[in-house]
C-alpha positions as CSV (number, residue, x, y, z in Angstrom):
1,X,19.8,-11.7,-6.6
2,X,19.8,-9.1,-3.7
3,X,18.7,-5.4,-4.0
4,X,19.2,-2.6,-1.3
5,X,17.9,0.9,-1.2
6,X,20.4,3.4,0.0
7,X,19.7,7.0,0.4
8,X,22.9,9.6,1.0
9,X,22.3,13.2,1.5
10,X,25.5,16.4,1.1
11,X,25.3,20.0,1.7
12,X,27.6,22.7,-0.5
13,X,27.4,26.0,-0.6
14,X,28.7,27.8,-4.3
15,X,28.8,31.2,-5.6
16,X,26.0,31.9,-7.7
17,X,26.6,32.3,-11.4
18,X,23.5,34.2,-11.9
19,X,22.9,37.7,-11.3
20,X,20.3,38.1,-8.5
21,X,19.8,42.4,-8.1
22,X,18.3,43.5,-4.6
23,X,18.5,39.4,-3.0
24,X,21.2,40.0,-0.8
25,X,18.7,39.4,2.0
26,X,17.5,36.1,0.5
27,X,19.4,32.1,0.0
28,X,18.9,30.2,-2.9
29,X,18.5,26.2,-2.1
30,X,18.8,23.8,-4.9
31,X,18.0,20.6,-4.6
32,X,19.2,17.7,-6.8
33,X,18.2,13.9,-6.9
34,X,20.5,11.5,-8.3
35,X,19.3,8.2,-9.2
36,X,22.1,5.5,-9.3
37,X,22.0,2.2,-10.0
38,X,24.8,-0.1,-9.1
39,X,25.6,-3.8,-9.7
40,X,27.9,-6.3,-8.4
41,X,28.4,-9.8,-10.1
42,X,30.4,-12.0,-7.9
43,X,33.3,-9.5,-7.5
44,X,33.2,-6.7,-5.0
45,X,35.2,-4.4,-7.0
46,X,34.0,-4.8,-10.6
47,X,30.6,-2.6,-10.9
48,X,28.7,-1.2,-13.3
49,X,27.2,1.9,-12.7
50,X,24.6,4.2,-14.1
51,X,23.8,7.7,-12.6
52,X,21.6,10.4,-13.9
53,X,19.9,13.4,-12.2
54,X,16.1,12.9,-11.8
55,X,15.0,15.6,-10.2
56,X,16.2,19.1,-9.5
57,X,14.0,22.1,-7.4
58,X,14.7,25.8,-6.1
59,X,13.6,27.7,-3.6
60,X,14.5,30.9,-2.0
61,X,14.8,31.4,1.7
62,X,15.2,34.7,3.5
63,X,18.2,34.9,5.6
64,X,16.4,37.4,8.2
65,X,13.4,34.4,8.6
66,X,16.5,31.7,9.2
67,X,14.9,31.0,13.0
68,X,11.7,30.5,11.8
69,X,13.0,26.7,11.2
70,X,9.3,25.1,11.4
71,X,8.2,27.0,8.9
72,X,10.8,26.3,6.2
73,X,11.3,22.8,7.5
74,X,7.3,22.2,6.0
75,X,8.3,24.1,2.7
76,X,11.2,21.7,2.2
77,X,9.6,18.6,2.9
78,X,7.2,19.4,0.8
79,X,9.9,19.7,-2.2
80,X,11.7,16.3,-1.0
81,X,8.4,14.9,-1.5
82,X,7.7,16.0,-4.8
83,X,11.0,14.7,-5.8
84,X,10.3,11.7,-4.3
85,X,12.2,11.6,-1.6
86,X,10.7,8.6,1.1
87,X,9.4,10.9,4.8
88,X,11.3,8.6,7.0
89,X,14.1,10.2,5.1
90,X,13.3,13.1,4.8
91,X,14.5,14.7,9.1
92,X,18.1,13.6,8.4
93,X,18.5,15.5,4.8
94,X,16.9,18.7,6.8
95,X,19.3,18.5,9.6
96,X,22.2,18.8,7.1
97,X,20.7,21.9,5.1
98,X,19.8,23.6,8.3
99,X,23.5,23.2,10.1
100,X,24.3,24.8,6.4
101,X,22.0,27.1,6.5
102,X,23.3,28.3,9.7
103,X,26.6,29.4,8.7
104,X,25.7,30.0,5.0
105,X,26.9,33.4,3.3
106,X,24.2,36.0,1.4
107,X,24.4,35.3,-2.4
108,X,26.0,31.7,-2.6
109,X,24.0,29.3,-3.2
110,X,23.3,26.1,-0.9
111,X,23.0,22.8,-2.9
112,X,21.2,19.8,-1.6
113,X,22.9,16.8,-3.4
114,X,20.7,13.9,-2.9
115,X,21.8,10.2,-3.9
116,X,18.9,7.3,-4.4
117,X,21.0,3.9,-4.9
118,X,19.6,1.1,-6.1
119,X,22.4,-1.7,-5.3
120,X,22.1,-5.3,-7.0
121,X,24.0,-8.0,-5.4
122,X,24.3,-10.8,-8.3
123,X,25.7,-14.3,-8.6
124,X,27.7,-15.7,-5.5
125,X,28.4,-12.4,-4.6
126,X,25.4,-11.3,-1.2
127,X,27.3,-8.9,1.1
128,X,25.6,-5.7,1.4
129,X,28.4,-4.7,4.2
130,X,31.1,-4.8,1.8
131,X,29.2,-3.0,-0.8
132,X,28.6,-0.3,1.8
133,X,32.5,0.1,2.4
134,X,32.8,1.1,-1.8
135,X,29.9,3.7,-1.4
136,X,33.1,6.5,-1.1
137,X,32.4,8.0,-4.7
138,X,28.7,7.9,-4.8
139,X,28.7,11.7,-4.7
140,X,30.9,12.6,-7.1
141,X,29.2,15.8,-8.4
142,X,30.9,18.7,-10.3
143,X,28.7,21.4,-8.5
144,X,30.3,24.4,-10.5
């Protein structure tokens, strides 16, 4: 048996289904963790597959503080951490909400989607590279 961590990281922004009166100046961030677990018995194409959301946080961010990035970047780390999200991580998952940050619109939510894959290699079947290639629908995440 051989088992891989995998960590994948997408940023969506979606209009906000609840009312939020007088925060047109603020961004709400959600972040959700997704644990998966994936295994592979001697085929690469049959897979059995369990995923369920283990952690979810908000924050609120306001958009005329956006440049102070050093600031925020500490207050998100600190909520990838308490999801458990590994530091080493963590810099590449910022990057992404920060290029959405950039361009994100007043009063639609940004949501940090989050994948934790636990892949299992059984029987004759060891090739992490191929499993990598059939990683396409780890993020399938209705978002609405």
């Amino acid at each position: 048996m051989s088992e891989k961590h995998y960590f994948f990281s997408r940023v969506l922004q979606r209009e906000t289904r609840e009312a939020m009166p007088g925060r047109y100046n603020r961004l709400l961030i959600s972040f959700y963790l997704l644990k998966q677990s994936r295994c592979w018995y001697d085929d690469p194409t049959s897979i059995n597959s369990e995923i369920s959301i283990a952690a979810n946080r908000n924050t609120m961010i306001r958009l005329s503080y956006i440049d102070h990035r050093g600031g925020y970047a500490q207050l998100m780390a600190r909520h990838l951490s308490i999801m458990g999200i590994p530091q080493e991580e963590q810099p590449i998952i910022l990057e992404k909400l920060f290029q959405a940050i950039q361009v994100a619109l007043p009063l639609r939510r940004i949501l940090m989607l989050i994948a934790d894959i636990t892949a299992r290699l059984l029987g004759s079947f060891d090739d992490h590279d191929t499993m990598i290639d059939l990683r396409g629908d780890v993020l399938i995440f209705n978002s609405n």
